[in-house]
One Martini backbone bead per residue (centre of mass of N, CA, C, O) as a GRO file, in nm:
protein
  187
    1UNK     BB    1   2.046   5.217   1.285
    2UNK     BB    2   2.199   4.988   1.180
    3UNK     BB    3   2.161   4.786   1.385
    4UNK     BB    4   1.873   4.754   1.334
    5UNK     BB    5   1.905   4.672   1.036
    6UNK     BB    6   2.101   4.421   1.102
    7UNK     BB    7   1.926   4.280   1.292
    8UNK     BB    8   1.667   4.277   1.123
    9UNK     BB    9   1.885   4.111   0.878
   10UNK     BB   10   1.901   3.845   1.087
   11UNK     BB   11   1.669   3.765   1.188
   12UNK     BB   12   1.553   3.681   0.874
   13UNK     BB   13   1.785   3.470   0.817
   14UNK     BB   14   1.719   3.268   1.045
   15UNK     BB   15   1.411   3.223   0.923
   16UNK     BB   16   1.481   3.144   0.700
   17UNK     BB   17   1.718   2.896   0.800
   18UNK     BB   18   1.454   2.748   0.944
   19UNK     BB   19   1.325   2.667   0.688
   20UNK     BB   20   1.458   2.535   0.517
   21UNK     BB   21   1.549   2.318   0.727
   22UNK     BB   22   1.288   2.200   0.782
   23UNK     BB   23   1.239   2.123   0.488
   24UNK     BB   24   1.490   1.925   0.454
   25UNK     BB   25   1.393   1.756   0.723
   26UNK     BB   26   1.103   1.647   0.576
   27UNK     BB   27   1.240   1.518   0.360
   28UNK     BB   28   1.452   1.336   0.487
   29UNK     BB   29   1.232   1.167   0.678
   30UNK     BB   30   1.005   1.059   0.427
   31UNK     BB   31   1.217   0.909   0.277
   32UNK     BB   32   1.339   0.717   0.488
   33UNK     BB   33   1.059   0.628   0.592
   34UNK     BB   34   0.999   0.483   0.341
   35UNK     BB   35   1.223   0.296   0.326
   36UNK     BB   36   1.202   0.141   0.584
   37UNK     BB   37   0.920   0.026   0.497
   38UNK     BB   38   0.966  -0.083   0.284
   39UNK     BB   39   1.221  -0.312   0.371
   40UNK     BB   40   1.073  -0.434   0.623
   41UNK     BB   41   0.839  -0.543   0.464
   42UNK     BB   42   0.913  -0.718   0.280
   43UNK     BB   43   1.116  -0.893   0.459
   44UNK     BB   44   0.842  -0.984   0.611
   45UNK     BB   45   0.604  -1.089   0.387
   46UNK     BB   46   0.366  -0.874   0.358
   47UNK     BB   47   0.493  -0.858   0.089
   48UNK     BB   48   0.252  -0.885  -0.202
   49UNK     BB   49   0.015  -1.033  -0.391
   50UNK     BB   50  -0.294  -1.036  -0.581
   51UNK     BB   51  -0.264  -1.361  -0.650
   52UNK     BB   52  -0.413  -1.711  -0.589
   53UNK     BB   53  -0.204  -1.852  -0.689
   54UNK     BB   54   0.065  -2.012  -0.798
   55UNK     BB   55   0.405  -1.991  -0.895
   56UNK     BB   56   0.537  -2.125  -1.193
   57UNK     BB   57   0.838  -2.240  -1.046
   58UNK     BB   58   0.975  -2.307  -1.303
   59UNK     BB   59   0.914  -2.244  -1.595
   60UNK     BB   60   0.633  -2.407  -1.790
   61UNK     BB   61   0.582  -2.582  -2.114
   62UNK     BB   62   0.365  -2.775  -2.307
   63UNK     BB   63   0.548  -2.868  -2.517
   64UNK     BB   64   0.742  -3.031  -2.346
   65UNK     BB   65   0.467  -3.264  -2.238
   66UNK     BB   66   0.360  -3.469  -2.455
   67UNK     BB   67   0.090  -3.382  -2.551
   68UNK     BB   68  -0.260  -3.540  -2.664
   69UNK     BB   69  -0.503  -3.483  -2.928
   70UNK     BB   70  -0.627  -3.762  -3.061
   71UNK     BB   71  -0.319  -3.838  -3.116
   72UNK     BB   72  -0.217  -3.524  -3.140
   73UNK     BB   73  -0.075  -3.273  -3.081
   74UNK     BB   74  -0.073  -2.994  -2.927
   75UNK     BB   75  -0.198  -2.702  -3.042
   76UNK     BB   76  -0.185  -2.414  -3.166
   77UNK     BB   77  -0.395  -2.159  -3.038
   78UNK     BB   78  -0.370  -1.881  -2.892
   79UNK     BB   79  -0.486  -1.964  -2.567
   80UNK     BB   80  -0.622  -1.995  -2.347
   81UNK     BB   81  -0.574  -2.198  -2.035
   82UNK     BB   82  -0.756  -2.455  -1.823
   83UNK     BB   83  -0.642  -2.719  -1.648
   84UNK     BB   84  -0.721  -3.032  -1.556
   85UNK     BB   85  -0.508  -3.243  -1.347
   86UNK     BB   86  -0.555  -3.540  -1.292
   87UNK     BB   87  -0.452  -3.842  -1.403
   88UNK     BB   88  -0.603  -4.140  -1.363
   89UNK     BB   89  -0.874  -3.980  -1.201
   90UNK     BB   90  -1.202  -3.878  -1.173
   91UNK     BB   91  -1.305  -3.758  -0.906
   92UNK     BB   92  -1.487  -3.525  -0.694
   93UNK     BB   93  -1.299  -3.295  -0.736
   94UNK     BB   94  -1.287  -3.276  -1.008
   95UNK     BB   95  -1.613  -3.273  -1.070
   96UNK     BB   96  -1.582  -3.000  -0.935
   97UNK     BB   97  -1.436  -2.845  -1.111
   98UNK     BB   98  -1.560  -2.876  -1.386
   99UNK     BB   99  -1.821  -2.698  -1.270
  100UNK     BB  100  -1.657  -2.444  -1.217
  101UNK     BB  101  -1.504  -2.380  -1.487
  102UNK     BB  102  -1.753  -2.370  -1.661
  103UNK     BB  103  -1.911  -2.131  -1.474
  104UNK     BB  104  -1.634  -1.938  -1.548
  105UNK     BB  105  -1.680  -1.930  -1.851
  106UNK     BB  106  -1.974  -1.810  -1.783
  107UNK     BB  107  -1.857  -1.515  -1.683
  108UNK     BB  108  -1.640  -1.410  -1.883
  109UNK     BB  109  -1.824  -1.380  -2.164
  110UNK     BB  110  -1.648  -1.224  -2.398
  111UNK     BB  111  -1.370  -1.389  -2.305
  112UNK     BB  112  -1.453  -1.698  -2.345
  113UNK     BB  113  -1.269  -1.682  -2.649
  114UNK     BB  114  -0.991  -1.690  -2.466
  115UNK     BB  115  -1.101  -1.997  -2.355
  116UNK     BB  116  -1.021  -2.282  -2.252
  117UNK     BB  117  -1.081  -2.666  -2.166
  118UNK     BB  118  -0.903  -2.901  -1.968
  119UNK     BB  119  -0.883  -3.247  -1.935
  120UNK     BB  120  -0.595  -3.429  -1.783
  121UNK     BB  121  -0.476  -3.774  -1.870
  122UNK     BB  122  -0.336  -4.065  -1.895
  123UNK     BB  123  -0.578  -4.236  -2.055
  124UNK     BB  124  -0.693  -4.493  -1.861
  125UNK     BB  125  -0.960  -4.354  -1.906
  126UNK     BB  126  -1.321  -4.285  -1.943
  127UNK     BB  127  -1.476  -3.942  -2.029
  128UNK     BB  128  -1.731  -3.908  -2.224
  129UNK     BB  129  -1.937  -3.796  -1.991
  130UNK     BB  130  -1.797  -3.507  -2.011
  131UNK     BB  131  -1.793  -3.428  -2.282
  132UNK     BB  132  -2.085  -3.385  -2.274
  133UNK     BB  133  -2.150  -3.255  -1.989
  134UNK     BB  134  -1.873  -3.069  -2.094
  135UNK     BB  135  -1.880  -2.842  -2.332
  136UNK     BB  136  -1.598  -2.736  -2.470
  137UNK     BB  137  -1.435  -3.012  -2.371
  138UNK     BB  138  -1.090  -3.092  -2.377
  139UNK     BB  139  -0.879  -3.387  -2.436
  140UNK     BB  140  -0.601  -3.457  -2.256
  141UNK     BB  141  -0.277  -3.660  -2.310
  142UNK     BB  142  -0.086  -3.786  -2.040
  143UNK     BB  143   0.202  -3.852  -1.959
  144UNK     BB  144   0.421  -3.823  -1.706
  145UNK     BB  145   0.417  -3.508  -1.589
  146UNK     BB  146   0.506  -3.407  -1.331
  147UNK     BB  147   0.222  -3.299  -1.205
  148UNK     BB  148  -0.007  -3.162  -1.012
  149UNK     BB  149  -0.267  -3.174  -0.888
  150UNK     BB  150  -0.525  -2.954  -1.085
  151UNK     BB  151  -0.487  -2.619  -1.165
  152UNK     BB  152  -0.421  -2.453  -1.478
  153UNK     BB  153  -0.285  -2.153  -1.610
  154UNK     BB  154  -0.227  -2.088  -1.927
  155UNK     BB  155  -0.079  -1.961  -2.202
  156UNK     BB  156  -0.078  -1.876  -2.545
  157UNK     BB  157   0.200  -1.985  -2.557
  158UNK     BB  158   0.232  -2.227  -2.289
  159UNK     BB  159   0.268  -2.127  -2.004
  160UNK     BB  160   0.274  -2.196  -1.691
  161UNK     BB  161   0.091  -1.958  -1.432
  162UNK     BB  162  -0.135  -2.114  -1.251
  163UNK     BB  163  -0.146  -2.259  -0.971
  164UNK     BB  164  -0.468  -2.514  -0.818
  165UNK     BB  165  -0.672  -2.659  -0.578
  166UNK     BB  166  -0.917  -2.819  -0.665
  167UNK     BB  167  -1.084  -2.640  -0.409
  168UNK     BB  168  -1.012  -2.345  -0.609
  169UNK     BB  169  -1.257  -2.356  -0.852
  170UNK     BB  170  -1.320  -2.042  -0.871
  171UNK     BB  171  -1.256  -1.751  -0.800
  172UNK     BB  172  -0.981  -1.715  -0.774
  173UNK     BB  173  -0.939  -1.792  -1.112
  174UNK     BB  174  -1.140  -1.561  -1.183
  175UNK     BB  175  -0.942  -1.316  -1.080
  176UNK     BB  176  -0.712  -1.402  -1.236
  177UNK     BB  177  -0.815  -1.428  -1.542
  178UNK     BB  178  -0.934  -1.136  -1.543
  179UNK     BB  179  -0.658  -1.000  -1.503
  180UNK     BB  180  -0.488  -1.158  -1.772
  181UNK     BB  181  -0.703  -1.066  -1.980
  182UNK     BB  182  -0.663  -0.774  -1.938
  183UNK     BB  183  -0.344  -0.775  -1.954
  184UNK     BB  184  -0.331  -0.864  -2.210
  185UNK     BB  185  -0.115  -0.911  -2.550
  186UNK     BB  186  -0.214  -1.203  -2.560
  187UNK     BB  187  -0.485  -1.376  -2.661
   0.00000   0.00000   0.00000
């Protein structure tokens, strides 16, 4: 009787230690199988961002690039800028940009105060038919600040946050900035 007692709690015994065993197995399969390829991907590049911009690094501070309105410093408004930055000439693409940027102003809705639009550009031309054309388009004047012609989202502090080229100035800016202005706590 003991014999058969014996072996029915070894038989128990085994079963219970290859469940264990089972269950120790699926965690550190899973847990493995996650880290190669959390590492895989990464190194891999397929592993991205959401944001259809480009991102300005090393970071730039508007305030360090002696923009000018109307003759005096950019004030500090605490808001969101959209920048096109033409350089000497607002070209077609920069025209269309102008178009799309505006459209987008008003796409914004309720969120549309808490975001300016500049046109930047060296100084050298007038613009005064785009201030007409395009309400609420604020003219920057900028000596050469060595930036990429194109469209910039700068953030309340100052900080130019994503670079797009002027033939992006549609949807890509709309979703990165509806994206930015959602989870902002500043401006």
């Amino acid at each position: 009787m003991v014999d058969k007692e014996q072996a029915a709690a070894d038989a128990v015994r085994r079963k219970n230690r290859s469940q264990l065993m089972l269950i120790f197995a699926i965690t550190f399969i899973s847990l493995g199988a996650s880290y190669l390829l959390f590492y895989m991907v990464r190194d891999s590049g397929v592993w991205g961002t959401t944001n259809n911009g480009v991102f300005i690094d090393p970071p730039v501070n508007i305030h360090n690039l002696e923009l000018t309105v109307d003759g005096l410093p950019l004030p500090e408004r605490g808001k969101w800028w959209l920048f096109i930055n033409a350089g000497a000439s607002c070209d077609e693409a920069c025209e269309h940009a102008l178009q799309q940027l505006r459209a987008l102003h008003i796409l914004l809705n309720k969120e549309a105060t808490r975001v300016d639009r500049a046109l930047v550009t060296d100084g050298s031309f007038s613009i005064t038919e785009y201030l007409t054309t395009y309400p609420g388009l604020v003219h920057v004047v900028a000596p050469e600040i060595g930036l990429e012609q194109g469209i910039f989202i700068v953030d309340p502090l100052g900080n130019l946050v994503f670079f797009y080229p002027m033939e992006d100035a549609g949807k890509p800016v709309l979703d990165d900035l509806k994206r930015l202005l959602k989870l902002s706590q500043i401006g």
